[in-house]
C-alpha positions as a printed Julia matrix, in Angstrom:
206×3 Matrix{Float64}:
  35.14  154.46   97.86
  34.68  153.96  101.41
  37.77  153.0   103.21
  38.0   149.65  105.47
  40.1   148.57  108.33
  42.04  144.99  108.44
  44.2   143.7   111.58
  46.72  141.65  111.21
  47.58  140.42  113.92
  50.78  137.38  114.05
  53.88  136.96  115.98
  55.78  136.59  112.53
  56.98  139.78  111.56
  58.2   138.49  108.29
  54.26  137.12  107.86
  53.13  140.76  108.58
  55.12  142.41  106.38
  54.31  139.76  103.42
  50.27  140.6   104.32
  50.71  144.1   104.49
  52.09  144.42  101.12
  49.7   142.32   99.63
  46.81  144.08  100.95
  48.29  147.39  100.76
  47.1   146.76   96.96
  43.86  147.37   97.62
  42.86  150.8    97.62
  39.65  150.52   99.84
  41.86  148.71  102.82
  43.83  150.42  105.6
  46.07  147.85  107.14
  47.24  147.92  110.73
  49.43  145.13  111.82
  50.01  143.42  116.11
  52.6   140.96  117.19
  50.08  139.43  119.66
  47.05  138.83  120.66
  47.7   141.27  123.79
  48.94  143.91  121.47
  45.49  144.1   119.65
  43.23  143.25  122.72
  45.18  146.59  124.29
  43.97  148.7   121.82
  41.16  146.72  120.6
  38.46  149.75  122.42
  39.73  152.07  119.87
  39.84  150.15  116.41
  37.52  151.29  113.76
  34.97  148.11  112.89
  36.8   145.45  110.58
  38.03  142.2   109.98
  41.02  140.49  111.76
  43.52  138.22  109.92
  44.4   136.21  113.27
  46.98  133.86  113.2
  46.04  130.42  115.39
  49.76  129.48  116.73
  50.69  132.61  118.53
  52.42  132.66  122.33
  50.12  133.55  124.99
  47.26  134.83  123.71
  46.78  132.34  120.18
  43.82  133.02  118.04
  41.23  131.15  119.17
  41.81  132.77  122.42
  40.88  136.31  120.94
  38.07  134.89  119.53
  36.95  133.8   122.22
  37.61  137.46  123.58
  35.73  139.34  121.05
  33.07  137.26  120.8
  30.7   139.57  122.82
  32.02  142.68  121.11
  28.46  143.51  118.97
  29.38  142.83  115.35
  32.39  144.51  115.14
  34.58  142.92  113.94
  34.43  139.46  111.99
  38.13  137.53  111.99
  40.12  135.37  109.58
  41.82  132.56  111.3
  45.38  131.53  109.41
  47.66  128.72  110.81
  50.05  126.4   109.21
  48.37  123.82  111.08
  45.55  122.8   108.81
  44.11  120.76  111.91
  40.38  120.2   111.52
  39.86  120.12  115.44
  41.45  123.85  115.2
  39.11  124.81  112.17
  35.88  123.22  113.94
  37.12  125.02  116.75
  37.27  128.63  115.31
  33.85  128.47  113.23
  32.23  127.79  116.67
  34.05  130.58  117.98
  32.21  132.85  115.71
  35.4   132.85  112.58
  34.48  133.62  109.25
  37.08  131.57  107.51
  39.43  129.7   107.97
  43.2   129.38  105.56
  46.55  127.7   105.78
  49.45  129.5   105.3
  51.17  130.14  103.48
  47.84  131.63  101.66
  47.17  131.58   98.2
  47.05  135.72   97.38
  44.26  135.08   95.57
  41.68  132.95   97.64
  43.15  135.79  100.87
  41.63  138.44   98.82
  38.66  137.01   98.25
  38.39  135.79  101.51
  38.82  139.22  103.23
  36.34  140.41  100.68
  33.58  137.88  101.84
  34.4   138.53  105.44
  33.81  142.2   104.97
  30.35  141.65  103.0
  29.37  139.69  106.06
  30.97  142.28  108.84
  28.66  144.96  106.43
  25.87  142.78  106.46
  25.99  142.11  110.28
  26.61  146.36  110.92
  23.69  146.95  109.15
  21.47  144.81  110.9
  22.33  145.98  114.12
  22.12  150.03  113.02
  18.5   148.83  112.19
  17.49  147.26  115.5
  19.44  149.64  117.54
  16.94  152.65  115.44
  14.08  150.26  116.2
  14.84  150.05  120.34
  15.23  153.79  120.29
  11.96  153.96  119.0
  10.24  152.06  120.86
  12.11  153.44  123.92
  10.29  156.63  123.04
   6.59  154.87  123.31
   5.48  155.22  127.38
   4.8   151.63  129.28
   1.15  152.19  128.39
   1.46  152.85  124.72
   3.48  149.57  124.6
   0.99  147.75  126.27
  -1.17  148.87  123.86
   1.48  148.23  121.04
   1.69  144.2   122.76
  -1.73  143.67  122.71
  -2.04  144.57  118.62
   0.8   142.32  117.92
  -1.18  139.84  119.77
  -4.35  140.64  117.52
  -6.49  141.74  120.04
  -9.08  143.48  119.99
  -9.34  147.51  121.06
 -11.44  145.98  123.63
 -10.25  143.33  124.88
  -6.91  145.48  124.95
  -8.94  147.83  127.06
 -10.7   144.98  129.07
  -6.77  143.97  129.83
  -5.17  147.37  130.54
  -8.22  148.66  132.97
  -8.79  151.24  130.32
 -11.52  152.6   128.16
 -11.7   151.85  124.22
 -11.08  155.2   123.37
  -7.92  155.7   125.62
  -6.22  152.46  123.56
  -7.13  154.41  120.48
  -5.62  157.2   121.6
  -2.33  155.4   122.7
  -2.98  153.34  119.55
  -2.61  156.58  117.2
   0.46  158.39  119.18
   2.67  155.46  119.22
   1.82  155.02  115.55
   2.9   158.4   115.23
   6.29  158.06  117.28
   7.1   154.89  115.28
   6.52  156.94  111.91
   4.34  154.01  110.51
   1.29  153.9   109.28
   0.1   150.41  109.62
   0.28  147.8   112.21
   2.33  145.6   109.83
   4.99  148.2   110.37
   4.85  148.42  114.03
   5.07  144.47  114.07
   8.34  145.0   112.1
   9.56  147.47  114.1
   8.61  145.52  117.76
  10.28  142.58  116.62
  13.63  144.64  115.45
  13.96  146.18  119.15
  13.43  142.59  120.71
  10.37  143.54  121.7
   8.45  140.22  120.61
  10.78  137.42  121.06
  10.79  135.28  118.14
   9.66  132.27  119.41
């Protein structure tokens, strides 16, 4: 089983030690704990991927704050917000901020586990999606600026022609480009390219 990393991070060292025991149960988890915000942000560069349990009502840096810090990390981590101050404002406030859930302590063991399991489905999820487009962008990074004209104009469902017409070029040379950056995406239709364009940003969906 594959192992995953959870952050604690909270000021309470009596609430860290209570969440690290509990999650210390769980084979597939390796638990790190912070007293602050700083504390994690400091390191934060060489974490493994995971999910934060971030508590809300910290000095200095609280928890919105870091989520308002990681917000532009690229889905690595997704974050658990936990506060004794079941304030809605603070909730509404942290599921704009990108939070996954949201619990009161002190937290049921039960609904935590399950919680951290959802967040990490999502985290998964998100990882996923982002090893596909960045495979995508290096592939279409390997096309030249002619063979993605080329690649542009098929989206559009032009014509060889017309894509010609556009480009300044003859028929023939769009096939050409046509079959080597069919080649370099490793697809065989144009149904795949259009998959694989819109994956690397390529098209903006509109």
């Amino acid at each position: 089983m594959a192992t995953r990393s959870i952050y604690i991070v909270d000021d309470d060292q009596s609430v860290r030690a209570g969440l690290q025991s509990l999650l210390a149960t769980q084979p597939s988890l390796m638990v790190f704990t912070f007293r602050s915000g700083e504390d994690f942000m400091a390191q934060i560069d060489e974490l493994e991927p995971g999910c934060i349990l971030l508590d809300y009502n910290m000095p200095g840096m609280n928890g919105l704050d870091v989520l308002e810090a990681i917000a532009d990390l690229p889905s690595r981590f997704g974050a658990i917000i936990l506060t004794g101050q079941g304030a809605i404002s603070v909730a509404v406030r942290a599921w704009k901020l990108g939070a996954l859930d949201f619990l009161e302590k002190p937290c049921d063991p039960g609904l935590l586990l399950q919680a951290v399991e959802g967040a990490f489905k999502i985290i998964e999820q998100d990882q996923q999606k982002a090893s596909v487009a960045e495979r995508a962008r290096k592939s279409v990074d390997s096309l030249t600026q002619r063979e993605q004209d080329v690649l542009l104009g098929l989206i559009e469902g032009r014509a060889n022609k017309l894509i010609a017409y556009d480009l300044d070029i003859s028929p023939r040379t769009v096939e050409i480009h046509r079959a080597k950056l069919m080649t370099k995406l490793g697809v065989r239709s144009l149904s795949e390219a259009l998959r694989i364009a819109f994956a690397a940003g390529l098209v903006p969906i509109e």
